[in-house]
C-alpha positions as CSV (number, residue, x, y, z in Angstrom):
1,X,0.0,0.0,0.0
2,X,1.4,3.7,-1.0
3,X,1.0,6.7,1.0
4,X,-0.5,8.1,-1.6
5,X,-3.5,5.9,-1.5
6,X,-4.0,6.1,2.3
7,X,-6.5,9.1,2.0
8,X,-7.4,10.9,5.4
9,X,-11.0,11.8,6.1
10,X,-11.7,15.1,6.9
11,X,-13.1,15.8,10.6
12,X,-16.6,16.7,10.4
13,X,-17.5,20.2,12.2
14,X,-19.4,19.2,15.5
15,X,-22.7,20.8,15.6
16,X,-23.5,23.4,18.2
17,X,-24.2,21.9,21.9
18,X,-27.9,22.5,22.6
19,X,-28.7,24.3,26.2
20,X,-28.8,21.8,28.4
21,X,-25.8,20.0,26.6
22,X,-23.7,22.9,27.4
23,X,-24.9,23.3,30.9
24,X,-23.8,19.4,31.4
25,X,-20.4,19.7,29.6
26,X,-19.5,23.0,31.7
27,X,-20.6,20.9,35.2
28,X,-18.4,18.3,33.6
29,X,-15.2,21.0,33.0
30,X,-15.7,22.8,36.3
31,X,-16.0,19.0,37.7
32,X,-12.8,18.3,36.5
33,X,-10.9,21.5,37.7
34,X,-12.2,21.4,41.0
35,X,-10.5,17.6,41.4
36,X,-7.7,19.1,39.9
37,X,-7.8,21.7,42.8
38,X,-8.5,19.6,45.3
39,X,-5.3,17.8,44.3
40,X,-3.4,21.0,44.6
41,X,-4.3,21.9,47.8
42,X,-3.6,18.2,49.5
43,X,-0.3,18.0,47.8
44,X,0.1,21.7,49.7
45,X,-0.6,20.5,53.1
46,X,1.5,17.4,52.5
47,X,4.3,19.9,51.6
48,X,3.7,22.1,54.4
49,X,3.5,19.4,57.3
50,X,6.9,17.6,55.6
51,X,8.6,21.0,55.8
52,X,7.4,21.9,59.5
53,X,8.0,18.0,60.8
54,X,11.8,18.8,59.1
55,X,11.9,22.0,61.0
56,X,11.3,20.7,63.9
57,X,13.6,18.1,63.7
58,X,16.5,20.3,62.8
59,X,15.2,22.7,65.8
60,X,15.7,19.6,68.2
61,X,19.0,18.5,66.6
62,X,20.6,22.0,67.2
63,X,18.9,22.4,70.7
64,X,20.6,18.9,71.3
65,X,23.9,20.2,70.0
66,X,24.1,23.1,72.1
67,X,23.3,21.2,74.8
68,X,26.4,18.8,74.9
69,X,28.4,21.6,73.8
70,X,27.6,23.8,76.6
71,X,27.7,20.5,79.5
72,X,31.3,20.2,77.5
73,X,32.0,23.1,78.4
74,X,31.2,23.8,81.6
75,X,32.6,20.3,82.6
76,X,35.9,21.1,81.6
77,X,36.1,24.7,82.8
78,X,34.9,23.4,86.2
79,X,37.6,21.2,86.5
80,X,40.5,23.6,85.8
């Protein structure tokens, strides 16, 4: 088979939605989005708690640091 026998149908222009064929394909759109929004805004939150538990666990790995460094300290300046 040539290409030059494959022959490609032209599309045929959809008619016009009717009224209440619009009003279901824009419930159907705005459906869609609002999933897509949803999605968003979870993936958000999940960002934002990740971010604040790792904050907090650098927080209590400093706070831990200057701990020892500090009883290091004092420990060996007491003894001198």
């Amino acid at each position: 088979m040539r290409i030059a026998e494959i022959t490609l149908k032209p599309k045929k222009p959809k008619p016009p939605l009717t009224l209440p064929q619009a009003r279901i394909a824009g419930l159907k759109q705005s459906i869609d989005r609002d999933r897509q929004r949803l999605s968003q805004e979870r993936e958000t939150q999940r960002r934002q708690r990740r971010e604040e538990q790792q904050r907090k666990i650098r927080s209590n790995y400093v706070a831990a640091e200057g701990r020892h460094v500090s009883a290091a300290a004092s420990h060996t300046a007491g003894s001198a």
